[in-house]
N, C-alpha and C positions, 0 to 999 in steps of 0.2 A: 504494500500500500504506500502508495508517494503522498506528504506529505503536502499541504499548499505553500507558495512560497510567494513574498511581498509582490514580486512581479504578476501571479496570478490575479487576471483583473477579479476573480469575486471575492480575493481576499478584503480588497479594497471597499466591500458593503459590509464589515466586520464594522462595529461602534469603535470595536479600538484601534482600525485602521483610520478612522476619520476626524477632524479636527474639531474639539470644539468650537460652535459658532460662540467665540468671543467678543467679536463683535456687533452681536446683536444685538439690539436696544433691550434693554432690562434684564442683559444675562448677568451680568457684576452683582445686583443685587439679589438676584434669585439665586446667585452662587454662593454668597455671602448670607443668604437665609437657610441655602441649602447645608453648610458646613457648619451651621449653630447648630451644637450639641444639645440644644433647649428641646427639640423636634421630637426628640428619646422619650421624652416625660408631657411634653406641652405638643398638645394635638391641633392647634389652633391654627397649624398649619396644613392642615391636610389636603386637605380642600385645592390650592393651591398647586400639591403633585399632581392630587386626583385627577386635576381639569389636563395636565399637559400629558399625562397617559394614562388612563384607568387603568387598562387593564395592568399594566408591568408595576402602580402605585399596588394592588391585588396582592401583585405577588410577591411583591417585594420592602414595599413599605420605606424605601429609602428614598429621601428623595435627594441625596448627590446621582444615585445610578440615574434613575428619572432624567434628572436634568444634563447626565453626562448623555442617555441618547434621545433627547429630543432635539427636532431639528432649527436651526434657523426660524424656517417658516413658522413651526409651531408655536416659539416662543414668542416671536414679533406678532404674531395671529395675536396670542394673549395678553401680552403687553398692551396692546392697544385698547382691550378693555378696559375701561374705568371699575370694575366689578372686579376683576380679576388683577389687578394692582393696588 
């Protein structure tokens, strides 16, 4: 069995092959909300994974992973909410 290798273009749809969108309008803060330890114990944020991935907040309940593979689009989609900032 051969292994995939960086060159392989479907490695390139891996989350960890692809760049955070850092520059997307309100990732800084939802990074910086993401990486508050508070999330652990205070739910107040939930809501806020929920919306940018139901399903993978489900499984996962973390919301650094969440916001490591949502995309660009998704987050400037929700940003632009007044409701959802």
């Amino acid at each position: 069995m051969q292994s995939k290798t960086t060159s392989d273009p479907a490695s390139g749809t891996h989350p960890k092959h692809c760049p955070l969108p850092t520059d997307a309008e309100g990732f800084d803060a939802l990074s910086e909300l993401a990486l508050d330890m508070r999330w652990a114990w205070n739910h107040a944020t939930d809501q806020v994974w929920r919306q940018l991935d139901p399903e993978l907040w489900e499984i996962t309940h973390n919301p650094w992973v969440v916001l490591q593979t949502a995309s660009r689009e998704q987050i400037e989609r929700h940003w632009a909410e007044p409701s959802f900032r």
